[in-house]
C-alpha positions in Angstrom: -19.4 -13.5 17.5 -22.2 -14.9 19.9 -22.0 -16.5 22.9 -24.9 -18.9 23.3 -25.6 -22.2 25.3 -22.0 -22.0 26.5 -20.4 -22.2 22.7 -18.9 -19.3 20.8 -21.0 -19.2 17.6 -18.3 -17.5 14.5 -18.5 -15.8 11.4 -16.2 -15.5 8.7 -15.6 -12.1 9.8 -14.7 -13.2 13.0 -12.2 -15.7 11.3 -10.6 -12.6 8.9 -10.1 -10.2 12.3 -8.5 -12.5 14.1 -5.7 -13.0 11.3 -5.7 -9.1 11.5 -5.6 -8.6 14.6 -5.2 -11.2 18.0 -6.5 -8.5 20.3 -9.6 -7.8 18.4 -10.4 -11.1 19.1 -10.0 -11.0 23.1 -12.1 -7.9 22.8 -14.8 -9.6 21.0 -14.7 -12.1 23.0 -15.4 -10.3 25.9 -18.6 -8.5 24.1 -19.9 -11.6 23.6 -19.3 -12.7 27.0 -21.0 -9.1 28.2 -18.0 -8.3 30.1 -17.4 -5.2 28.4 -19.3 -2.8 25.6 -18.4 -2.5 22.3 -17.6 1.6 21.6 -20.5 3.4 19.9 -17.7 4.6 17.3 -18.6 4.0 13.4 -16.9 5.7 10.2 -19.8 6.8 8.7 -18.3 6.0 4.9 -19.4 2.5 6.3 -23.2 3.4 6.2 -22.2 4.4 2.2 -20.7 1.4 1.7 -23.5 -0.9 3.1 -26.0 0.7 1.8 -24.3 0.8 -2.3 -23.0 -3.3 -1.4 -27.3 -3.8 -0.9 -28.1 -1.9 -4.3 -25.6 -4.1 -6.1 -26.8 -7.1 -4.5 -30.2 -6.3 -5.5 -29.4 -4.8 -8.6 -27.5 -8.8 -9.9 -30.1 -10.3 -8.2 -33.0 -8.4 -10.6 -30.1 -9.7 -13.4 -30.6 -13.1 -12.8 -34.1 -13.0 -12.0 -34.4 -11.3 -16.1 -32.2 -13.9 -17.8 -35.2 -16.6 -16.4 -33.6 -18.1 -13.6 -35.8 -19.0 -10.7 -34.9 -17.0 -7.5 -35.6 -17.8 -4.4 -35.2 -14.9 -1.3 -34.6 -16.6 1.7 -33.9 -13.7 4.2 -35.0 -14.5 7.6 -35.7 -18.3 6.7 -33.6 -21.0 9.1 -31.5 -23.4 8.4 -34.3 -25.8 7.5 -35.9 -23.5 5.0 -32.5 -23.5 2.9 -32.0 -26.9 2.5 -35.6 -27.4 1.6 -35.1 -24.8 -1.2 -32.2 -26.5 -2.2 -34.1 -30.1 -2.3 -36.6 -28.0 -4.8 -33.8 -27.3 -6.8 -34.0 -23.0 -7.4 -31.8 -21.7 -9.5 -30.9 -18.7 -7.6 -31.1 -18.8 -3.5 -30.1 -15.5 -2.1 -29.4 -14.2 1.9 -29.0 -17.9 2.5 -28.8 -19.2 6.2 -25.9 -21.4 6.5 -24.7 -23.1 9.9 -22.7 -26.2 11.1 -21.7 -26.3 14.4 -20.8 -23.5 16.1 -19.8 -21.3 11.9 -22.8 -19.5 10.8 -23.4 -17.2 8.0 -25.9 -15.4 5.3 -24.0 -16.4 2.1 -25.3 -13.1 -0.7 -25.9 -15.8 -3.5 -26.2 -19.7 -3.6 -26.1 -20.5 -7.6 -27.2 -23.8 -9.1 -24.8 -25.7 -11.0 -24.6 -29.2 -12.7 -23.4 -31.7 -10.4 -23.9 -34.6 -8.1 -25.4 -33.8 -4.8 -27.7 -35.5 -2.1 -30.6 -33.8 -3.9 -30.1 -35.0 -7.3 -27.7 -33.9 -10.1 -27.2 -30.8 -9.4 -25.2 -28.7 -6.4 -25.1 -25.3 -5.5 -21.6 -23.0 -5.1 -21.3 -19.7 -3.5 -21.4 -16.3 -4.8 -20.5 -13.0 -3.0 -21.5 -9.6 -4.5 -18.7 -7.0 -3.5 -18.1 -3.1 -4.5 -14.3 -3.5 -4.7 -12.5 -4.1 -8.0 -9.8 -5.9 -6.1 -10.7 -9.2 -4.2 -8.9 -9.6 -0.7 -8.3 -12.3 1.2 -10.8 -11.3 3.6 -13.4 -12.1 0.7 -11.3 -15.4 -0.5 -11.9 -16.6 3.0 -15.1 -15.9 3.7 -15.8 -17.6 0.5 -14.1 -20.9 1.9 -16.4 -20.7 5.0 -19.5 -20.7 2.8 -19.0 -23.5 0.3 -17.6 -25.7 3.7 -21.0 -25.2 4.7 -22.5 -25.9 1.9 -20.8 -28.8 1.3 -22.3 -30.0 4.7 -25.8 -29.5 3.2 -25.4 -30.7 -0.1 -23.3 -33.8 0.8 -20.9 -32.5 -1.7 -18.4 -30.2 -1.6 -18.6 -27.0 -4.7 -16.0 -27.0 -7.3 -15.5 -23.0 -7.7 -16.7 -19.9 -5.7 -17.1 -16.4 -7.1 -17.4 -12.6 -6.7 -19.7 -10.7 -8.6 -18.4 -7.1 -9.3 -20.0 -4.3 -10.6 -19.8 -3.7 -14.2 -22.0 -4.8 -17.3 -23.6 -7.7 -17.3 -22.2 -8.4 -13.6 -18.2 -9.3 -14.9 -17.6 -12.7 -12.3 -14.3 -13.8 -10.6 -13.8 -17.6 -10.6 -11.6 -19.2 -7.9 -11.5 -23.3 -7.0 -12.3 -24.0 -3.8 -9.3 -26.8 -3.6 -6.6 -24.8 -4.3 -7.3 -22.5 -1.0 -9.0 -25.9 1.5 -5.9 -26.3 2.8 -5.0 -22.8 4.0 -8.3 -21.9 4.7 -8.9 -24.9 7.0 -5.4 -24.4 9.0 -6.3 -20.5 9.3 -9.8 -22.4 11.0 -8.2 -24.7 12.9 -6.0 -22.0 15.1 -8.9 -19.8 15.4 -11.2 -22.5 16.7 -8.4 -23.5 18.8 -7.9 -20.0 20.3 -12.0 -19.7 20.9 -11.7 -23.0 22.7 -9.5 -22.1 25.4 -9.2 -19.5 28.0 -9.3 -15.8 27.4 -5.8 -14.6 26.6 -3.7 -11.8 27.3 -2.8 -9.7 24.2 -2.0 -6.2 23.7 -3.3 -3.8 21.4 0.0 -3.7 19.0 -1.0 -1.2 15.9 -1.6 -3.0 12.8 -3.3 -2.2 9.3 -6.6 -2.8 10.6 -6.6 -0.2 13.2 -7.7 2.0 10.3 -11.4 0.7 9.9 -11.8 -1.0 13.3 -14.2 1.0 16.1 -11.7 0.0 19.0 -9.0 2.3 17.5 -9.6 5.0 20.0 -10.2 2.7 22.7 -6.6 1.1 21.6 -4.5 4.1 21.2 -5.8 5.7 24.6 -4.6 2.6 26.2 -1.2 2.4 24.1 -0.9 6.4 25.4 -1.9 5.5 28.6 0.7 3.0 29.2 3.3 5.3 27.1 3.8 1.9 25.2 7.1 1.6 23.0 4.8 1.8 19.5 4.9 5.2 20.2 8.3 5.9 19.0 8.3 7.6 15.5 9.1 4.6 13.1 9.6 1.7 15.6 9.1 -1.9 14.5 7.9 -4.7 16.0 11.0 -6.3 15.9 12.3 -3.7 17.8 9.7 -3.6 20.0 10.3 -7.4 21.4 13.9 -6.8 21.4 13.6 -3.8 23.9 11.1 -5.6 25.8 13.7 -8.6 26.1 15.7 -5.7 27.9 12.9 -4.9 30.5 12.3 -1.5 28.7 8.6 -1.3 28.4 7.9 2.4 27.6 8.7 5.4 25.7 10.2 7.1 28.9 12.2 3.7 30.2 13.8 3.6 26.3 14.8 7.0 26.1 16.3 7.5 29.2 18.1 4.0 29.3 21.7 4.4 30.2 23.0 1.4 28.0 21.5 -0.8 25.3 22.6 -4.5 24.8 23.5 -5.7 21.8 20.7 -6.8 20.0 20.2 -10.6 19.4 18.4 -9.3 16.0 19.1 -6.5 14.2 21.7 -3.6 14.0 22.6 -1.8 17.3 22.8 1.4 15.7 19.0 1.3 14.6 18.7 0.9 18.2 20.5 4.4 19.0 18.8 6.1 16.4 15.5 4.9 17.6 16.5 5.8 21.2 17.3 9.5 19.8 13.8 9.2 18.8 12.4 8.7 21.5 14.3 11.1 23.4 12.8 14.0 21.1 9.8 12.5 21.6 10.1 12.5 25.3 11.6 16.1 25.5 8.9 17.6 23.9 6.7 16.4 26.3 8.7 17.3 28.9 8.7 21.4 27.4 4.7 20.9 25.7 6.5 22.1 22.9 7.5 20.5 19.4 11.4 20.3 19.3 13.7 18.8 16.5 17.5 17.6 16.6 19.8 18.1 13.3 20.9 14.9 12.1 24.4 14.5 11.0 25.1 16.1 7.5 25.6 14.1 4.4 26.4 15.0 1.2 23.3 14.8 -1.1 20.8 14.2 1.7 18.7 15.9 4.0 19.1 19.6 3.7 21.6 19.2 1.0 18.8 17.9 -1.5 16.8 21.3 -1.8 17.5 23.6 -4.4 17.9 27.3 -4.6 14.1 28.6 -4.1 12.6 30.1 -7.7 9.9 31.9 -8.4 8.3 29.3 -10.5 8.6 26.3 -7.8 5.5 23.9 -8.2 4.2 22.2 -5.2 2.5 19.0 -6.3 -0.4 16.4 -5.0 -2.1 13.6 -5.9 -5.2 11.5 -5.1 -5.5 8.3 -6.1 -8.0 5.0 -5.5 -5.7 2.1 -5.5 -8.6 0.1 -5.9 -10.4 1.1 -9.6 -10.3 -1.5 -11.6 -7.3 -2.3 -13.4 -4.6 -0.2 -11.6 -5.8 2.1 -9.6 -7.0 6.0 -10.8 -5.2 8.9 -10.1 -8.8 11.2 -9.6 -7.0 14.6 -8.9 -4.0 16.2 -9.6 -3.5 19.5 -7.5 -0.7 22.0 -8.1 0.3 25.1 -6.1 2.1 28.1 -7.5 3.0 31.2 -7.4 0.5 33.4 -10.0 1.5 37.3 -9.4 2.7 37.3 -6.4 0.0 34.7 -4.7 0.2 31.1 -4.1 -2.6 29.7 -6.4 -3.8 26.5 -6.2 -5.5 24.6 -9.4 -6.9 20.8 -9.5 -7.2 18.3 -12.1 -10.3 15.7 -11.7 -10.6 12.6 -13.6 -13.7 10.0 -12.9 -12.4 7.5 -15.8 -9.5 6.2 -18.0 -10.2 8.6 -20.8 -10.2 11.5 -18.3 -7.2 10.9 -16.4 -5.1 10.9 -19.5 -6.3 14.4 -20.5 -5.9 16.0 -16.9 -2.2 14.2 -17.1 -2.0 15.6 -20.3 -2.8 19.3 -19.4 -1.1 18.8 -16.4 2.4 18.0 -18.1 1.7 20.7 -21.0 1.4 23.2 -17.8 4.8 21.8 -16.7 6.5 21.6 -20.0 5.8 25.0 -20.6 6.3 26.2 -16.9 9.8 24.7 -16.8 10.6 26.8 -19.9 9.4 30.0 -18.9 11.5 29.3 -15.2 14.6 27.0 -16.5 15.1 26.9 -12.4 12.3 25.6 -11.4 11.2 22.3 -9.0 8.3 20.3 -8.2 7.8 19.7 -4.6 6.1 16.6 -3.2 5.3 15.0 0.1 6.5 11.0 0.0 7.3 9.4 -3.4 3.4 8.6 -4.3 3.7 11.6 -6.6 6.5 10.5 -8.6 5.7 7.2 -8.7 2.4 8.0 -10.2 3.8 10.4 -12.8 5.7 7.6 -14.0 2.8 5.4 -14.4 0.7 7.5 -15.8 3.1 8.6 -19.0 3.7 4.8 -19.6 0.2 3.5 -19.2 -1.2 5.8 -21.4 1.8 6.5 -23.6 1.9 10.0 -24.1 4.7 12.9 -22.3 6.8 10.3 -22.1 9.6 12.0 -22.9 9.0 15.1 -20.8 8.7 12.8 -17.7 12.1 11.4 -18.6 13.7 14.9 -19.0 12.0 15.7 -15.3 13.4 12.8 -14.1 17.0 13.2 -15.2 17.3 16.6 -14.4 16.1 15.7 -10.7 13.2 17.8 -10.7 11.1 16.3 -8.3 11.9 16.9 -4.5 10.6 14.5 -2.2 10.0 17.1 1.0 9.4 13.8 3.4 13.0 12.3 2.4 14.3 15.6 3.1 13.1 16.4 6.8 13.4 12.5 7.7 17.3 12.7 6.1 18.0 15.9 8.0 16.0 16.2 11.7 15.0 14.1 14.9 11.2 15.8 15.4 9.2 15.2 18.6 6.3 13.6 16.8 4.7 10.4 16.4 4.9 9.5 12.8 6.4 12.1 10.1 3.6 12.3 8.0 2.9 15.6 6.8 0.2 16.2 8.9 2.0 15.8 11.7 5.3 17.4 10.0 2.8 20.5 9.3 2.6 21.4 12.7 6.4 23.0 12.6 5.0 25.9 10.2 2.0 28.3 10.5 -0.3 26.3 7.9 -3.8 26.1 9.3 -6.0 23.5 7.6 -9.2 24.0 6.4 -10.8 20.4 6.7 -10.8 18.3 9.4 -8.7 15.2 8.8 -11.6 12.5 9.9 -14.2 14.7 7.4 -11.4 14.8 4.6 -11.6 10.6 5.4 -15.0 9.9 4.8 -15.3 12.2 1.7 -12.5 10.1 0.2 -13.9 7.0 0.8 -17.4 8.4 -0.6 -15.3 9.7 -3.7 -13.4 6.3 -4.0 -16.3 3.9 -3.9 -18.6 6.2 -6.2 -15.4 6.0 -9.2 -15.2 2.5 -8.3 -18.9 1.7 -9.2 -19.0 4.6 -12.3 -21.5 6.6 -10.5 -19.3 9.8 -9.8 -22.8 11.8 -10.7 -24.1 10.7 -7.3 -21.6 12.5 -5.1 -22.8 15.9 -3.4 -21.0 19.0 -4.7 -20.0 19.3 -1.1 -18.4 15.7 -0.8 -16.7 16.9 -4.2 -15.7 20.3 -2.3 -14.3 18.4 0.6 -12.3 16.5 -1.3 -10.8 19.3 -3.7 -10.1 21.3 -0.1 -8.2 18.7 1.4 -5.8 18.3 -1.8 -5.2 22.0 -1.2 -5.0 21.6 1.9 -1.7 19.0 1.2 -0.7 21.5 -1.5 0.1 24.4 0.5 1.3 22.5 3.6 3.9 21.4 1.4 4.8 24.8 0.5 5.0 25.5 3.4 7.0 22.7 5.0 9.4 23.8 2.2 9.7 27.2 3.5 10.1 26.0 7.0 12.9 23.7 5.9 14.4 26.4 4.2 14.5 29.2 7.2 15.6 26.2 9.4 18.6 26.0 6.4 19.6 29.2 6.6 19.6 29.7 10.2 21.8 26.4 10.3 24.4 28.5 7.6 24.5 31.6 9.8 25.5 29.3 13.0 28.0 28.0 10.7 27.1 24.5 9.2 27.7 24.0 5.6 25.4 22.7 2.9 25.3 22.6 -0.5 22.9 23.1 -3.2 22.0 20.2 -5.6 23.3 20.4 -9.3 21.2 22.2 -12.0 20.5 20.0 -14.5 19.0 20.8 -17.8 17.5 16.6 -18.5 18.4 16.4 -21.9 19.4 12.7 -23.2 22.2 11.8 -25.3 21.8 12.1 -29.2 21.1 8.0 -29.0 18.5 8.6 -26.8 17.2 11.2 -28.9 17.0 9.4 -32.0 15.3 6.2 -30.5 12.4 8.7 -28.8 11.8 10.6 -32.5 11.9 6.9 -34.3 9.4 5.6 -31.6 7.1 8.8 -31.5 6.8 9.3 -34.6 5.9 5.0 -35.3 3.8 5.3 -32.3 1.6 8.2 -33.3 1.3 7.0 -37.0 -0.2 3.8 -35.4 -2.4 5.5 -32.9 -3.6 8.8 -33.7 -6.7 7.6 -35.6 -7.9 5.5 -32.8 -11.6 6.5 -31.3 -10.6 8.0 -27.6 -13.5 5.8 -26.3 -11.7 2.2 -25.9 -15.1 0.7 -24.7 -15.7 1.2 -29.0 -12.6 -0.7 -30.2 -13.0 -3.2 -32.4 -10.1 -5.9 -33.0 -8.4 -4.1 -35.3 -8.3 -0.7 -32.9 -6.8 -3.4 -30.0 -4.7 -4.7 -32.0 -2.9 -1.6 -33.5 -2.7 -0.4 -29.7 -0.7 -3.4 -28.8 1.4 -3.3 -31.7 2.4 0.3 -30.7 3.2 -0.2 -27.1 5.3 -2.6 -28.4 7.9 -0.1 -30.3 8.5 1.0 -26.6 8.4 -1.8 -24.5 11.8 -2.9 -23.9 13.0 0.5 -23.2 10.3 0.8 -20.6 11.4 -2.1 -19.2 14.4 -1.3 -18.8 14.0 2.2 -17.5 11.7 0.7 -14.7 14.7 -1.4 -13.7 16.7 1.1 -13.3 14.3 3.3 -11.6 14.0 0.5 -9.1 18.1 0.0 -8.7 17.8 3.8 -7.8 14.6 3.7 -5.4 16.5 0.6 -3.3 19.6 2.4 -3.2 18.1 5.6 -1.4 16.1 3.5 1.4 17.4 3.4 4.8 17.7 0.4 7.0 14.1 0.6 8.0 13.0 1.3 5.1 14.9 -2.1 3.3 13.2 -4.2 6.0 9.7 -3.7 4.1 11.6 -5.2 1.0 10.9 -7.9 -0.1 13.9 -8.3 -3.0 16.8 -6.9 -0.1 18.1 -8.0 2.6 19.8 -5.7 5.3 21.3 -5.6 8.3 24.0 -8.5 7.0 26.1 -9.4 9.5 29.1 -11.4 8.4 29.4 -15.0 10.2 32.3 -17.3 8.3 34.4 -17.9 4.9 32.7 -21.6 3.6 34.3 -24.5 2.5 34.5 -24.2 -1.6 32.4 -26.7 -3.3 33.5 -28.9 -6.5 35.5 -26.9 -8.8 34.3 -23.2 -7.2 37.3 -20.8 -7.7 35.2 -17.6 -5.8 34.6 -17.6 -2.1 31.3 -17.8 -0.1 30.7 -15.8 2.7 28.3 -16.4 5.2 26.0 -13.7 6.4 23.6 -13.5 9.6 20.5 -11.4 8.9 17.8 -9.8 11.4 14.0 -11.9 10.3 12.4 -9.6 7.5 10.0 -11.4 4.7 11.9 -12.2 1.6 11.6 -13.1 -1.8 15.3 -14.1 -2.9 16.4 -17.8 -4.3 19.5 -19.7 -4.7 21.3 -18.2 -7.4 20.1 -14.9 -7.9 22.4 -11.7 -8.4 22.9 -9.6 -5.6 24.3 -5.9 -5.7 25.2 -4.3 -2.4 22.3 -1.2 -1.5 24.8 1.9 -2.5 27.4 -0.1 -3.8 28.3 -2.7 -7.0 27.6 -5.9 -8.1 28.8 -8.5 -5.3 27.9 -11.8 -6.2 25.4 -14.2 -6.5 23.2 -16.6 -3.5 24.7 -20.0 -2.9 21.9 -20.5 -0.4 19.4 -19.0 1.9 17.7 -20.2 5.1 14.7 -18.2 6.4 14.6 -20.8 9.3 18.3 -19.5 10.7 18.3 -16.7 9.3 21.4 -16.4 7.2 22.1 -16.1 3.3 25.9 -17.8 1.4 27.1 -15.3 -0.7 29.5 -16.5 -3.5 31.5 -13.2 -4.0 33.2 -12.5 -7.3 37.1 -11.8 -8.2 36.9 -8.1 -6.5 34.1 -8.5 -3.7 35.7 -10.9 -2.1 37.1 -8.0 0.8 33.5 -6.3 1.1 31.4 -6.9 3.7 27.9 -4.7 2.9 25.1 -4.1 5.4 22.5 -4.7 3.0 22.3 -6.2 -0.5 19.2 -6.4 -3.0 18.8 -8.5 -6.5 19.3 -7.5 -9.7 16.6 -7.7 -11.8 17.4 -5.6 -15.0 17.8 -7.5 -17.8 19.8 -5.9 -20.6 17.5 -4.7 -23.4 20.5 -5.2 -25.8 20.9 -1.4 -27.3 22.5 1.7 -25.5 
């Protein structure tokens, strides 16, 4: 952003940080205006990341340049230049000067395609060279900018757009311009809008983009300063503007108000518990000392889900790049345990497909045979990444299946974050585990903001296949900050556990979680023997290099994940039904297929021959995904019914109830989406 000759002049990133983030834009603003200075801050992985996106702009642009196309570098040229390249017709037109009004940009790549323009028969569309294996709509918009202005030079507006990705021979993302125009220019339109008028007032809410953007510090000192409400451990926006419609304005004001209102949106008790937050919160500021509050006790939560401690405990951590191509890589697995008499910590790396499945492999053989050697033992985890990824990884590439399942049914992995979140009020800001950490006397041996930038470095190296690259020191960072999560969780575990104990000897009661041994039915048995034994014979003769598959390899690997895929399907289901049914009201906001908070409103009239009644239900706003006539179960409860209708304009949702709902009124419901495979 630019101020110049009294206009605003905008670039697309301008346009993507404003959907973002409305105060980055007032800040900007005022930059460009010289009113203030823009921090000196920068995450160095940036400087990495600019200088790899140049190389593989350069390195597609030498790929063009071999196949014979005519390139043209226009770096530094004007606006003038461009089109007069584009009047001579070049093939290839790179760092491309493009301007209408008061939008400007340097679009990466400007290829020639067949097609009428003002210059003759053919026309030019965009094309934007990006590291990432996943296109966001940061990219998908910036796009949109460029081929508008093209379209103003060319007198013809481009079919298609494209990102070029790293890979052999370049591999190329298509979109059509048309089918984003009309978002694109109403995204535009409200920015150009906002630009036009006066400075506004906004606040620096936190949002996702406070984790790349060089105001952060700037942002959270001012949201400390003012002891602003986002402060309290897992408060929404929604409550946010609910409290401020009470006049309470701060963390201090909220826990120390005398009486809440009912809310006009949402559940008053969220609004107590939050207020218990924040009265933690404020306490330990009050003594400069961390503090926590037991939580009422439930049966299978909080304390009540650890086990009795064992000798062979394994205390488990992953990393993963969410954005490799094709799913995401899960680059080391680290495990903790106890080796005689010391806690020792080993990692798993993998840099490609063929590697992660052998480090899962070796992995689950170390825990196959662990868990036999200690029948007691329990894998401890931080969040349910860990799980979740287990899962994935012994479906995608077929193999421990079944000793995934058999940890799974016998409830082997304990999620240490449910636990403390279940069981304690702490005076901190988020309950992450660095933050949770604190409560023990684990001292970490990297610093948090180096750990960062090493796994960016990590991440983007994997993502373009050159893992060689890396320094063994980036690779040692990276290694000592999964130990680093390792052994905080073991020791968040043993906090948790003195904490339990102590709570016994004042005289609370808890209860330890059934042992169970996993083992499936006979059924179960006999399908997993069938489809092992038809999967191997299918498989095992396959090269482990898939890049060498021929048709007939491809098609033999299809034809064996399909022995298995309807029972996969169908465990996924229910692992789902499961996963919804443990959230908390927060927690269900954030989902998509639920809807909580239900208050009921009014019986409604039957319609036509209806026999079962509808009930009405007011709901606080949360984004949803639910149509007329899906099934809904009600979140720790059965089957209740199915949607008449929805409004996400007023809020509410028509439940027809069934023979023996029609009495039950739940807080929260979510749809069924199992479909019954059709065997036991």
């Amino acid at each position: 952003m630019i101020y110049s000759s009294d206009n605003f002049q905008l670039a697309a990133t301008d346009l993507s940080n404003h959907l973002s983030c409305a105060h980055l834009t007032q800040l900007q603003r005022k930059v460009a205006l010289d009113e203030i200075k823009k921090p000196s801050w920068r995450d160095p992985s940036l400087d990495v990341l600019i200088k790899r996106g140049q190389e593989h702009e350069a390195a597609y642009v030498e790929f063009l340049s071999k196949k014979g196309l005519k390139v043209v570098n226009l770096n530094g040229q004007s606006i003038e230049g461009v089109v007069e390249a584009m009047k001579q017709g070049a093939d290839v037109l790179v760092q491309a000067s493009l301007q209408d009004g008061q939008w400007m940009g340097y679009a990466d790549i400007l290829l020639k395609v067949p097609g009428k323009s003002k210059f003759g028969n053919w026309s030019y569309e965009v094309q934007d060279t990006k590291l990432a294996q996943n296109t966001r709509a940061a990219t998908i918009l910036q796009l949109c900018l460029y081929t508008d202005l093209i379209a103003t030079l060319q007198g013809s507006s481009p079919e298609k757009m494209h990102v070029v990705k790293p890979g052999d021979n370049f591999p190329t993302e298509e979109y059509r311009f048309p089918e984003f125009h009309a978002y694109y220019r109403l995204v535009k339109k409200n920015f150009e809008q906002v630009m036009a008028g006066s400075a506004l007032s906004t606040y620096p809410d936190p949002v996702d983009h406070c984790n790349i953007c060089r105001w952060w510090q700037v942002c959270d000192k001012k949201r400390h300063d003012d002891d602003h409400l986002s402060l309290v451990a897992g408060i929404r926006s929604l409550h946010i503007v609910e409290l401020q419609r009470q006049k309470i304005e701060t963390l201090e004001q909220f826990a120390k108000a005398d009486k809440l209102e009912k809310p006009e949106r949402g559940n008053k008790e969220t609004f107590i518990r939050k207020q218990s937050q924040a009265k933690v919160q404020l306490d330990g500021r009050y003594q400069n000392k961390l503090l926590h509050e037991l939580l009422p006790i439930e049966a299978g939560r909080g304390l009540n889900r650890l086990p009795e401690p064992n000798e062979g405990d394994i205390y488990f951590d992953i990393e993963g790049d969410a954005f490799y191509e094709n799913g995401g890589l899960e680059y080391v697995l680290g495990y903790a345990c106890m080796e005689k008499g010391n806690l020792v910590y080993k990692r798993l790396w993998s840099t490609n497909r063929v590697e992660e499945r052998r480090a899962f492999e070796q992995f689950m053989q170390f825990v196959s045979e662990h868990w036999k050697r200690f029948p007691k033992m329990y894998i401890y985890h931080f969040a349910p990444y860990e799980q979740a990824a287990i899962k994935r990884l012994a479906h995608v590439h077929a193999t421990f299946e079944k000793e995934m399942h058999e940890l799974l049914r016998a409830e082997r992995f304990i999620d240490l974050h449910a636990v403390f979140k279940e069981a304690l009020l702490a005076s901190v800001e988020s309950y992450s585990l660095k933050e949770l950490e604190k409560f023990t006397k684990y001292t970490r041996k990297v610093v948090l903001h180096d750990a960062s930038v090493a796994r960016k470095s990590v991440e983007v190296a994997l993502e373009l296949n050159d893992f060689k690259s890396l320094s063994k020191e980036t690779i040692q960072i990276v290694e000592d900050y999964n130990e680093d999560d390792c052994l905080a969780t073991e020791a968040l575990h043993k906090w948790l556990e003195n904490l339990r104990a102590e709570l016994v000897k004042s005289g609370k009661e808890f209860l330890r979680p059934e042992l169970k041994t996993g083992e499936a039915s006979e059924n179960v048995q006999q399908l997993d023997t069938r489809s092992q034994a038809l999967f191997k014979a299918l498989t095992e003769k396959l090269p482990e290099d898939r890049s060498t598959w021929d048709e007939v390899h491809k098609a033999k690997w299809l034809l064996a994940h399909q022995i298995e895929y309807f029972r996969r399907e169908d465990k996924s289901a229910w692992w789902e039904f499961f996963r919804v049914h443990e959230l908390e009201h927060e927690d269900l906001l954030d989902e998509r297929k639920a809807i909580t908070g239900l208050q009921f409103v009014a019986v409604l009239p039957k319609e036509g021959k209806e026999r079962n009644t509808t009930h009405r239900y007011a709901y606080p706003p949360q984004e949803l995904s639910i149509d007329e006539g899906d099934e809904v179960i009600a979140v720790k409860g059965e089957k209740l019914g199915s949607v008449r209708a929805i409004s996400q304009e007023n809020y509410t949702v028509d439940i027809k109830k069934t023979a023996n709902t029609e009495n039950m009124h739940p807080y929260a419901v979510h749809v069924s989406e199992r479909v019954d495979p059709g065997f036991e």
